[in-house]
Structures are given as C-alpha cells and as structure tokens.
C-alpha positions as CSV (number, residue, x, y, z in Angstrom):
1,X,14.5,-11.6,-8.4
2,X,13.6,-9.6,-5.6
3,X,10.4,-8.0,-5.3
4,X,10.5,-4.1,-4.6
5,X,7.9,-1.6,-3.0
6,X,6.9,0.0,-5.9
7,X,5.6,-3.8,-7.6
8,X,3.5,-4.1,-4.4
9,X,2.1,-0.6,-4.4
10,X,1.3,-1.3,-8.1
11,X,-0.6,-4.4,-7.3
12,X,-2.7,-2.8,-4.4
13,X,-3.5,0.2,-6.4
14,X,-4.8,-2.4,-9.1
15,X,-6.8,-4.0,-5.9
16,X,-8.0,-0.4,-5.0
17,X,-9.1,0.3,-8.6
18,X,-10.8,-3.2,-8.6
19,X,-12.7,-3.0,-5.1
20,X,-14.0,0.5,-6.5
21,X,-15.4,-0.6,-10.2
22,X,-17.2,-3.4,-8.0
23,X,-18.2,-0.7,-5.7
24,X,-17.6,-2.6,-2.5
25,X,-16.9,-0.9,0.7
26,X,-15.0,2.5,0.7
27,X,-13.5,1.7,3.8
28,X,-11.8,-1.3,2.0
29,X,-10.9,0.7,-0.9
30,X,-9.5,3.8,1.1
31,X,-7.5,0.8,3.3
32,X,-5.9,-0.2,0.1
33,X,-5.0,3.4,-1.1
34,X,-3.7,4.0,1.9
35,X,-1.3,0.9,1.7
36,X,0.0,2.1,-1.3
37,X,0.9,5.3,0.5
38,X,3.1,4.0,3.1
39,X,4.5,1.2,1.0
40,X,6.0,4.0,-1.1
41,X,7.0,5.8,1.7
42,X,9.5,3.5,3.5
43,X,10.9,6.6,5.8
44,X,7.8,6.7,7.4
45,X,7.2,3.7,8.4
46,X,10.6,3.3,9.8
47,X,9.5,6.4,11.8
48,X,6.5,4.3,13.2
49,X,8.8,1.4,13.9
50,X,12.3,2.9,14.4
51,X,13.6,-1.0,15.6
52,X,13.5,-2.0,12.1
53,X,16.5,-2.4,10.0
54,X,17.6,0.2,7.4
C-alpha cells in the first residue's frame, strides 16, 4: 500500500501539535507546520526542483 502526501502531512501536523503541547521550540514547531505546507502542495515543490519527475 502506498503511502500518499496527505498520510505524511497528517502525521507532521500530529508532530507539530505534539512539539507545541510540550511547548518546545517554536522554531521546531513552525519547521514542522511548514512541512505540512509543502508536502500538500506538490506543484510547488516541483517548481523548486523542476528536474524532478511528474
């Protein structure tokens, strides 16, 4: 079974959520948020790296 972007996004959002109720670093916690971001945006990350396959 394959995993998709949106399991992964789910599971560093959790992190995020995590990291914040043990109130460790925000920069740690805004690093995982912002994961979550481009994981769910695929298009722009094949902006960053347009080598990578479709």
């Amino acid at each position: 079974m394959p995993v998709l972007n949106s399991d992964i996004a789910r599971i560093f959002d959790e992190i995020a959520d995590l990291l914040e109720i043990e109130d460790a670093n925000p920069f740690r916690v805004r690093a995982y948020c912002n994961a979550v971001r481009l994981i769910l945006r695929p298009k722009r990350i094949k902006a960053i790296h347009p080598g990578s396959p479709p």
